[in-house]
C-alpha positions as YAML, in Angstrom:
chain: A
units: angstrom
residues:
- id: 1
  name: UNK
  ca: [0.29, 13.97, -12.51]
- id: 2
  name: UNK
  ca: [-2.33, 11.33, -12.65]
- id: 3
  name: UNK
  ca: [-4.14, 12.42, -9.23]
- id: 4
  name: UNK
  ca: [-6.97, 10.01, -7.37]
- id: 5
  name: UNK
  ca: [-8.60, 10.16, -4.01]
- id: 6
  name: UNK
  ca: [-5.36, 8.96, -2.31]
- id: 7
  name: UNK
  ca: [-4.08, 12.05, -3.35]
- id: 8
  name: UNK
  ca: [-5.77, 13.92, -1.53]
- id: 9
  name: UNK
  ca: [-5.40, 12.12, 2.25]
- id: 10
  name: UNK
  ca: [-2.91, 13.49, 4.35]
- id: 11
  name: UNK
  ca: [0.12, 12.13, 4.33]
- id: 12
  name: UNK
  ca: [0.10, 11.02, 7.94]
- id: 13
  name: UNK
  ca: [-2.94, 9.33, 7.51]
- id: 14
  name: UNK
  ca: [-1.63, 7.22, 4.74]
- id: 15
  name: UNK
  ca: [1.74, 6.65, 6.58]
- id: 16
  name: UNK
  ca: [-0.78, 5.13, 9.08]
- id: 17
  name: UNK
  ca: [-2.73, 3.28, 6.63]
- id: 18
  name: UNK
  ca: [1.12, 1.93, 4.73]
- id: 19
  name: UNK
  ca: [2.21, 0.59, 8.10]
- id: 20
  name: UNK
  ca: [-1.23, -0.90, 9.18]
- id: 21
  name: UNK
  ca: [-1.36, -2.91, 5.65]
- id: 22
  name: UNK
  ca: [2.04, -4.05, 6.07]
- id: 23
  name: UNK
  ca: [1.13, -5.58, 9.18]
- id: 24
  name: UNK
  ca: [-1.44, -7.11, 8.20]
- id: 25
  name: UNK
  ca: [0.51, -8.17, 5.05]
- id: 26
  name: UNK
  ca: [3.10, -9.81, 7.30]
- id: 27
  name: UNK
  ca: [0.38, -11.99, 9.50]
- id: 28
  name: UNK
  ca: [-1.19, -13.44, 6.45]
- id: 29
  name: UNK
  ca: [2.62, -14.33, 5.31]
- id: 30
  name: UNK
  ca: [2.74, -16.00, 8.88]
- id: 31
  name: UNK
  ca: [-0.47, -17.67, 8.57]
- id: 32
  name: UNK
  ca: [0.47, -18.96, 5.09]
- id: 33
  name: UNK
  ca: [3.99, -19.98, 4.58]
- id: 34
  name: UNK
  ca: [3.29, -20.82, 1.08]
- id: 35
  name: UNK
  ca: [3.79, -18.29, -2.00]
- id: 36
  name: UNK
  ca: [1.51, -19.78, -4.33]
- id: 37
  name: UNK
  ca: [-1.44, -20.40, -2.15]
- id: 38
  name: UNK
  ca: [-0.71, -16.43, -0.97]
- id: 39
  name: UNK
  ca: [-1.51, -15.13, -4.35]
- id: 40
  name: UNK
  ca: [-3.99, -17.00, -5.33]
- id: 41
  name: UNK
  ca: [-6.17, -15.66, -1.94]
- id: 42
  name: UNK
  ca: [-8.31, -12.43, -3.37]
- id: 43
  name: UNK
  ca: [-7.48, -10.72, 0.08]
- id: 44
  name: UNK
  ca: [-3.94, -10.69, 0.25]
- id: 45
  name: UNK
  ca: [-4.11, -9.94, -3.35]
- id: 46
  name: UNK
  ca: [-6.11, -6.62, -2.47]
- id: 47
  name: UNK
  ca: [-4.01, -5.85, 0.20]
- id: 48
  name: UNK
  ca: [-0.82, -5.88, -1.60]
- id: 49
  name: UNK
  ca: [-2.49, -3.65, -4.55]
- id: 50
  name: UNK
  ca: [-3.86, -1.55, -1.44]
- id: 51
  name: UNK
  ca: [-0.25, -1.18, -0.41]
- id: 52
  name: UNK
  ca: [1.34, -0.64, -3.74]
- id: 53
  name: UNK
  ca: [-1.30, 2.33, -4.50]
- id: 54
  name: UNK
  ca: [-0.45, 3.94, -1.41]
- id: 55
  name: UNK
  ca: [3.11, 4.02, -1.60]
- id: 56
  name: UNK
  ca: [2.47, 5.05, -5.26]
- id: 57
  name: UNK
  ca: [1.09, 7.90, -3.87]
- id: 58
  name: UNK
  ca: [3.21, 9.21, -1.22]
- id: 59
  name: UNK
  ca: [6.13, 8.51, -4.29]
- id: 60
  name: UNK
  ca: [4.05, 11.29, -6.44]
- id: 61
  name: UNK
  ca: [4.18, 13.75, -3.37]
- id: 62
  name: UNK
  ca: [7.64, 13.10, -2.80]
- id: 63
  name: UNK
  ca: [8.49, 13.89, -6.45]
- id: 64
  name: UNK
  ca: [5.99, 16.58, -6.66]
- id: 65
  name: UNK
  ca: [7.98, 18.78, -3.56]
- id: 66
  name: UNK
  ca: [11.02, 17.74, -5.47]
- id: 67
  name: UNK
  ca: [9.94, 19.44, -8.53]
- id: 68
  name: UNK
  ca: [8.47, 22.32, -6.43]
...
């Protein structure tokens, strides 16, 4: 398992976190209706590698109690 600080939060915490940045994620799709200017904007950029570690990361602990 390749295990990094997010690995460590509590999952309710990064439930929290998940659901804050897809908020967020959804505003700045609001405020920007177009694709192209979205993803070439460093902060939406961030926040949708932001999201994708975190869900990456309650994947691993969903496997890992699988396993276990």
């Amino acid at each position: 398992m390749n295990d990094n600080l997010l690995d460590k939060v509590s999952v309710e915490k990064l439930d929290a976190l998940l659901d804050a940045l897809c908020e967020v994620i959804s505003d700045m799709r609001g405020a920007e209706p177009e694709k192209e200017k979205r993803y070439q904007d460093e902060t939406y950029s961030t926040c949708m590698v932001l999201n994708s570690m975190v869900f990456d990361s309650l994947k691993r602990r969903i496997n890992k109690q699988q396993e276990g």
